[in-house]
N, C-alpha and C positions, 0 to 999 in steps of 0.2 A: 668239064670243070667239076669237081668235085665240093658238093656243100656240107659241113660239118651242121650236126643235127645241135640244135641248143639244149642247153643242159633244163630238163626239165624241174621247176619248180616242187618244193617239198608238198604234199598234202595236209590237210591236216590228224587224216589218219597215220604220218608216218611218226615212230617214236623221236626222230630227231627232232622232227617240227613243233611238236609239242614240248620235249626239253627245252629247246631254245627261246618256246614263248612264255616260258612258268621262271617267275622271278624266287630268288632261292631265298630262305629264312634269314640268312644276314641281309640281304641287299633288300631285303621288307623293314628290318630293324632300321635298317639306314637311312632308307628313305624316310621313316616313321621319323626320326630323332633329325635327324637334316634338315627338316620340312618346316623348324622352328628359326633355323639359321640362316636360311639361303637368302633370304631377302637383306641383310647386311649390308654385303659386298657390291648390296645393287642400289642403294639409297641415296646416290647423288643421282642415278636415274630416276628414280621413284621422284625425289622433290622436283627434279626439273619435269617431268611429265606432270605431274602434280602442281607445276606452279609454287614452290614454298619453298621455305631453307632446310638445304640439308638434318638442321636438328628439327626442326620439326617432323619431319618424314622419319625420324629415329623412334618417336613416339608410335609408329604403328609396329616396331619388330617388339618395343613393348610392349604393347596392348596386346599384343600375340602370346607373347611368353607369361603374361600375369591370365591371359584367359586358360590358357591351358595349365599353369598352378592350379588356379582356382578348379576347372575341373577334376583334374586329380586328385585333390586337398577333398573336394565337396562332391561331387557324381560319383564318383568309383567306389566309395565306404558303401555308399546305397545300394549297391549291386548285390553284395553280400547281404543285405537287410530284408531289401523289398524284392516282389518277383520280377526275376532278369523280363523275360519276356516279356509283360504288361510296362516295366521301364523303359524297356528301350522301344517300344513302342508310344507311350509319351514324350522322350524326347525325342524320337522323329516327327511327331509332331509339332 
């Protein structure tokens, strides 16, 4: 009886393997910009895990969306002012 050998796994020296694990400049935008919305569609989960009414639990895709205005509006101007590198080492902090 003859056994078929299995298909061996990619390395990660091989160029396809590393194509296929590198996410490509739109689907980074995407995810960037999606990452404000995705929780919407999921908020009659969220309140009932949460224990609250649905409009309550609305108040957190809120609080998401006005925190990142507000960082855009007030963090990113400073980028251009003060030095990048000692900034974004205080807000990792």
């Amino acid at each position: 009886m003859a056994t078929q050998d299995a298909p061996t796994p990619p390395t990660a020296s091989a160029p396809d393997a590393v194509d296929r694990n590198r996410m490509s400049r739109g689907l980074t935008l995407l995810f960037a910009v999606a990452n404000l919305y995705w929780a919407q569609p999921l908020l009659d989960f969220i309140g009932r895990d949460l224990h609250t009414s649905t409009t309550l639990a609305d108040w957190l895709v809120t609080a998401t969306q006005i925190g990142y205005a507000a960082g855009a509006l007030l963090l990113v101007p400073l980028g251009d002012v003060l030095d990048r590198r000692q900034f974004i080492l205080e807000m990792m902090l």
